[in-house]
C-alpha positions as CSV (number, residue, x, y, z in Angstrom):
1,X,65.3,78.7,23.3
2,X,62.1,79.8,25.2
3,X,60.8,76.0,24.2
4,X,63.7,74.8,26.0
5,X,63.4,77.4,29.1
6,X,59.7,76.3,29.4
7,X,60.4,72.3,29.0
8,X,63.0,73.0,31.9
9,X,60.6,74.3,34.0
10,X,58.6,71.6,33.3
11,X,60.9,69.4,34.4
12,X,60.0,71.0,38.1
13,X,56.5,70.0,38.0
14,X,55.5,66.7,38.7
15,X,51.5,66.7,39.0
16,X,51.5,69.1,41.8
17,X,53.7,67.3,44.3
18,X,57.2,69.0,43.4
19,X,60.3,67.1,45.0
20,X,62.4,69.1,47.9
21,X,65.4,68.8,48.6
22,X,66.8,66.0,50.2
23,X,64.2,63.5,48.9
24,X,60.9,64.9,50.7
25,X,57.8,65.5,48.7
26,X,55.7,68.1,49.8
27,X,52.7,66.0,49.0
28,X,50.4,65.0,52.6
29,X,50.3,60.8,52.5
30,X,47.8,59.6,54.4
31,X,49.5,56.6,55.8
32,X,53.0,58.4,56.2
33,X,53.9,60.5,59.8
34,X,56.3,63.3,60.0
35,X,59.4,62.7,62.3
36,X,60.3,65.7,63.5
37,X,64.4,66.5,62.8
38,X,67.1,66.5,65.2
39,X,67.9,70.3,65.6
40,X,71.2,70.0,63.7
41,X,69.4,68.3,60.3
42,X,66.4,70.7,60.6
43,X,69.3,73.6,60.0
44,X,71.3,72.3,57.3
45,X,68.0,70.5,55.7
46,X,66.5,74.7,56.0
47,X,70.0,75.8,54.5
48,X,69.7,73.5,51.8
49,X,65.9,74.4,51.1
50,X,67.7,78.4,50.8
51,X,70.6,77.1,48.5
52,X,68.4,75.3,46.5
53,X,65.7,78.5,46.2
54,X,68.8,80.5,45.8
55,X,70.1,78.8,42.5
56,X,66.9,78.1,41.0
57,X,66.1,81.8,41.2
58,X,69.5,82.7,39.5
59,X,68.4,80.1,36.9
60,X,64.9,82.0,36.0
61,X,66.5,85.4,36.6
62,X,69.0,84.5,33.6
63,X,66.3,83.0,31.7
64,X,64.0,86.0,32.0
65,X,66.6,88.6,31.4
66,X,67.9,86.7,28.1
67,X,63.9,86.1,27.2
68,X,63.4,90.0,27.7
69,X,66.3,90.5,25.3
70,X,65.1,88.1,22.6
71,X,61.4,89.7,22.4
72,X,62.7,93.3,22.5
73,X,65.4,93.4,20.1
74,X,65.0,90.4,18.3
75,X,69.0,89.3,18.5
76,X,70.5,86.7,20.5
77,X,72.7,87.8,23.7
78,X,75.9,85.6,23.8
79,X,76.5,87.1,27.2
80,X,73.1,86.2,28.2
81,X,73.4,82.5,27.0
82,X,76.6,82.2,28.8
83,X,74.8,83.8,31.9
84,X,72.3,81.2,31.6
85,X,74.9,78.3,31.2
86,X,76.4,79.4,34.5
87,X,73.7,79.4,36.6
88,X,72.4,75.7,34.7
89,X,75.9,74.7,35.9
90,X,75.6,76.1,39.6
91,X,72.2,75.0,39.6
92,X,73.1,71.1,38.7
93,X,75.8,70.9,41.4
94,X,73.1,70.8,44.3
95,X,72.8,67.2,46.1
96,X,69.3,67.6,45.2
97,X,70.5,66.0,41.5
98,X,72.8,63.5,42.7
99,X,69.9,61.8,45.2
100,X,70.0,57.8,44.1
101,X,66.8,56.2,43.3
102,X,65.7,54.1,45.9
């Protein structure tokens, strides 16, 4: 299970230039210019950007609270699992997944 947490996470990092949401990378391109967004995308692309941080961090609390678990006691928490499933789930539902390659 910790193989799998730390493969997801993986899965997060792409050589340094991680993926926002809506489609931006945070990576500087020299040939590319920043448009500045209307006032009503740059709040709902900012509300995004806090959904997004907000599920993630579910995601790694549950992870680190079952992992805590696991190298304490040794046992497998079946509540903990089912916490982790949840916030996988929640965390899936974000646009961010559903983005079509161009």
């Amino acid at each position: 299970m910790l193989t799998t947490a730390s493969l997801f996470l993986f899965l997060f990092q792409s050589g340094g230039t991680a993926a926002l949401p809506g489609g931006h990378s945070n990576a500087i391109c020299v040939g590319c210019v920043d448009v500045p967004v209307a006032g009503a995308n740059q709040h709902e692309a900012q509300c995004e950007e806090r959904e997004f941080s907000r599920r993630f961090n579910r995601l790694a609390t549950a992870l680190e609270d079952f992992s805590k678990t696991y190298n304490s006691q040794g046992v497998v928490d079946v509540k903990k699992i089912k916490a982790i499933r949840k916030a996988l789930r929640e965390f899936e539902t974000l646009d961010w997944f559903r983005q079509k390659a161009e």
